[in-house]
ZAMARGU-4260 file (C-alpha; in steps of 0.2 Angstrom, whole numbers, plus 5000, padded with zeros to 4 digits):
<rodrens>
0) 4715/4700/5631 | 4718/4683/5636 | 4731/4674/5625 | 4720/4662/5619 | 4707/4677/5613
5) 4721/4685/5603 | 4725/4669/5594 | 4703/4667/5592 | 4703/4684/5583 | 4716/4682/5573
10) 4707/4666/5566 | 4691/4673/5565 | 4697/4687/5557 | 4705/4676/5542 | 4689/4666/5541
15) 4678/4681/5538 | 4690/4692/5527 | 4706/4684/5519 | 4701/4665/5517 | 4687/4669/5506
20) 4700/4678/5494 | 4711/4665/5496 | 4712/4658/5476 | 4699/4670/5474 | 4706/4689/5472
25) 4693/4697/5459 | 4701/4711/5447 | 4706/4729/5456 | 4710/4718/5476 | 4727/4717/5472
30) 4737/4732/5470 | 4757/4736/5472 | 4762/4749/5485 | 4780/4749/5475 | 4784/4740/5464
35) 4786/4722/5466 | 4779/4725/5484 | 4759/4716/5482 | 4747/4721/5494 | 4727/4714/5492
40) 4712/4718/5499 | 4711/4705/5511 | 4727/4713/5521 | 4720/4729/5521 | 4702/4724/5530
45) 4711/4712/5543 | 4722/4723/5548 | 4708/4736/5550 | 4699/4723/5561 | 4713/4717/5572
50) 4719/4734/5574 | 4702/4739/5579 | 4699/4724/5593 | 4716/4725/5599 | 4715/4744/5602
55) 4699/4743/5611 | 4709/4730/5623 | 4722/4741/5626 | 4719/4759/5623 | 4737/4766/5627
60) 4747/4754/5618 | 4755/4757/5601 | 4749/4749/5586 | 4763/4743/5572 | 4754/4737/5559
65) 4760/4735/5542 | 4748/4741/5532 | 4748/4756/5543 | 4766/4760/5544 | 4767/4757/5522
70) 4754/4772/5521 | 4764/4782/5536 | 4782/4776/5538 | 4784/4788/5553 | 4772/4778/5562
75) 4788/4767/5565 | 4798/4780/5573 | 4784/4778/5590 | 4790/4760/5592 | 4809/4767/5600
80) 4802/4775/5613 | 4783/4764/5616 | 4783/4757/5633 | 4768/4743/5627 | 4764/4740/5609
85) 4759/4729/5597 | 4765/4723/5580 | 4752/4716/5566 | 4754/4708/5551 | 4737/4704/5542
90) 4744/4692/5527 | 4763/4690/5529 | 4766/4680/5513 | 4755/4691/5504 | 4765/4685/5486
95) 4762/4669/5492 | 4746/4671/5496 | 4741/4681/5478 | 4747/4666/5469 | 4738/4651/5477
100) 4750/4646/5489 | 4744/4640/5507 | 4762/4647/5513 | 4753/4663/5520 | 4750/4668/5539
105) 4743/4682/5552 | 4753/4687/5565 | 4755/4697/5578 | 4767/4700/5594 | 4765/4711/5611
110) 4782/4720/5618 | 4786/4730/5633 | 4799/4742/5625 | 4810/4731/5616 | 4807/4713/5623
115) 4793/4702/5613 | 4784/4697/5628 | 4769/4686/5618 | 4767/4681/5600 | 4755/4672/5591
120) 4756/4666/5570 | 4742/4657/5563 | 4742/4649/5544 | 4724/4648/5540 | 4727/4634/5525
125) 4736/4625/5536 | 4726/4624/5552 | 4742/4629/5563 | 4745/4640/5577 | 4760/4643/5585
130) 4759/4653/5600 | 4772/4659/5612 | 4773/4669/5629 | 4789/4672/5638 | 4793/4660/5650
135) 4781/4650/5645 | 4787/4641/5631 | 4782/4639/5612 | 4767/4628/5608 | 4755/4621/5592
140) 4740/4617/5599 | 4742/4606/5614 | 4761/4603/5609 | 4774/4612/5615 | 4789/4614/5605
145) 4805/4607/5611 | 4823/4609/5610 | 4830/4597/5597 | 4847/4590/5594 | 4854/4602/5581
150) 4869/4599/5568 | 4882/4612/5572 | 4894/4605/5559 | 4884/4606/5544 | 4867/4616/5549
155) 4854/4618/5536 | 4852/4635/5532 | 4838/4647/5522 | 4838/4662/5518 | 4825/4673/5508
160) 4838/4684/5499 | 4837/4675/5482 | 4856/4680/5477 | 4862/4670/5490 | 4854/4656/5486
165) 4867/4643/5484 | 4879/4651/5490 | 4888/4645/5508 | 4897/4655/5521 | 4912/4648/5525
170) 4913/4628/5527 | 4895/4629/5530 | 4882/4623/5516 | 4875/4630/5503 | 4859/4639/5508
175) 4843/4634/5502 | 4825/4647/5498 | 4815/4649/5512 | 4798/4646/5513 | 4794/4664/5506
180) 4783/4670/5523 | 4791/4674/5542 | 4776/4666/5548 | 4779/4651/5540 | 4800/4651/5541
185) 4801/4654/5559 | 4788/4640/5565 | 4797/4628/5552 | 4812/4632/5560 | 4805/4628/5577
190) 4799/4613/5572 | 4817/4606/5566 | 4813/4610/5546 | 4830/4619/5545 | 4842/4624/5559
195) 4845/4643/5555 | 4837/4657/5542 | 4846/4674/5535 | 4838/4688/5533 | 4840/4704/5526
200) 4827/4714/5530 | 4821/4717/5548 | 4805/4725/5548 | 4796/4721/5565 | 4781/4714/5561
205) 4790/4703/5552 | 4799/4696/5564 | 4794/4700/5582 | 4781/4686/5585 | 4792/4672/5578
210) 4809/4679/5586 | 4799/4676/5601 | 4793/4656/5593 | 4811/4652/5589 | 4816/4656/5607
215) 4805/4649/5617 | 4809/4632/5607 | 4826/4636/5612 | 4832/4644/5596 | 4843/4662/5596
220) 4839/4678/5586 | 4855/4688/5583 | 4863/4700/5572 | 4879/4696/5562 | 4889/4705/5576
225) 4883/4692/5590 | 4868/4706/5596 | 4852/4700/5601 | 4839/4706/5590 | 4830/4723/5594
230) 4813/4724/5587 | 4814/4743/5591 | 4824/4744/5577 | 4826/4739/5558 | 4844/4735/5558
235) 4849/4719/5547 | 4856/4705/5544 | 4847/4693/5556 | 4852/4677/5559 | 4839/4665/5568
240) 4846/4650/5573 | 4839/4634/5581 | 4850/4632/5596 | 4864/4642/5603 | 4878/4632/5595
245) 4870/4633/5577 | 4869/4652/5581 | 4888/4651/5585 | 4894/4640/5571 | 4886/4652/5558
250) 4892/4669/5567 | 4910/4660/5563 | 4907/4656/5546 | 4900/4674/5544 | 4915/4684/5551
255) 4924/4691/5538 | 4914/4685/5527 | 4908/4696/5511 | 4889/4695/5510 | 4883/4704/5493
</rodrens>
């Protein structure tokens, strides 16, 4: 499929399936698959259907899709050792998205092993895309996302672990919340919103299409140690910054320090 055909499923499958529930979740379409961990109706069918399209495109890749993977973790284990697959997630945000916020989006990525080598996040409420091929750059529409002068003094950091709200590493300053959904963190990040974003979970799905977003607008995806980021595996914390020297400056303010 043609990169612009990925992106038109993933908006036809939003208008036909999640943004008619969207402020509209009857009784029984939202359930917890743990506790604390929402999952509705809506990202259940569009996972069904992009799997589904996706799968007929490319019959001998492997498909990583959430919804999947929750009802199968072993599923996961394929992605080591896939020489072409795909990551999916339907309604990433789906808190967000159960409780009236337009701060939800669909993504999905396409890797060769354990390089990202397209991705594409669409927020339905917001009328934005954001697709990125590498080599090719990161664009929103007919815009393509630049690099930005970034503060490598005081960088503004987010971060979606709520006890470290607040909090600072080293002389850096105090993080703030992030926008509660990858797909919307990472594209608000390339768009100069912030100039990095912590997180403690690394889940693929997650974080494969917009580690690929962040790049190609000249941002860096890293682990506290300095190591790129390795969909392949689950290993945390990430650290996405906007530019190398923000990605420097906080792997300094991070060495040695504690993070709870």
């Amino acid at each position: 499929m043609q990169t612009d055909e990925v992106l038109n499923l993933l908006q036809e499958v939003a208008e036909a399936v999640i943004e008619p529930r969207f402020r509209a979740l009857a009784d029984g379409e939202v359930m917890e698959k743990k506790p604390g961990d929402l999952v509705t109706v809506a990202d259940r069918e569009a996972e069904v259907e992009i799997t589904k399209a996706l799968r007929a495109a490319y019959p001998d890749a492997l498909m990583i899709g959430e919804e999947a993977v929750s009802a199968d973790w072993s599923r996961l284990d394929a992605a080591a050792d896939a020489d072409h697959w795909f990551t999916i997630d339907p309604v990433d945000g789906t808190r967000n998205f159960v409780h009236g916020s337009k701060d939800y989006a669909v993504m999905v990525a396409e890797l060769r092993r354990n390089e990202v080598v397209r991705g594409w996040i669409w927020q339905p409420e917001h009328e934005l895309a954001y697709v990125a091929e590498r080599g090719a750059g990161t664009w929103c529409g007919d815009r393509r996302l630049q690099v930005t002068e970034r503060d490598t003094a005081d960088p503004r950091g987010r971060t979606s672990r709520r006890s470290l709200i607040g909090t600072s590493f080293g002389e850096l300053p105090p993080m703030e919340l992030t926008w509660v959904s990858c797909g919307i963190d990472y594209p608000k990040l390339a768009e100069n919103a912030c100039d990095y974003l912590f997180y403690n979970g690394a889940l693929p799905w997650d974080h494969a299409a917009g580690s690929l977003i962040v790049a190609e607008a000249g941002g860096v995806t890293t682990y506290d140690d300095g190591r790129p980021y390795d969909p392949t595996t689950t290993r945390s914390p990430l650290i996405v910054a906007g530019s190398a020297g923000v990605s420097q400056a906080v792997l300094s303010a991070l060495d040695g320090a504690p993070v709870e």
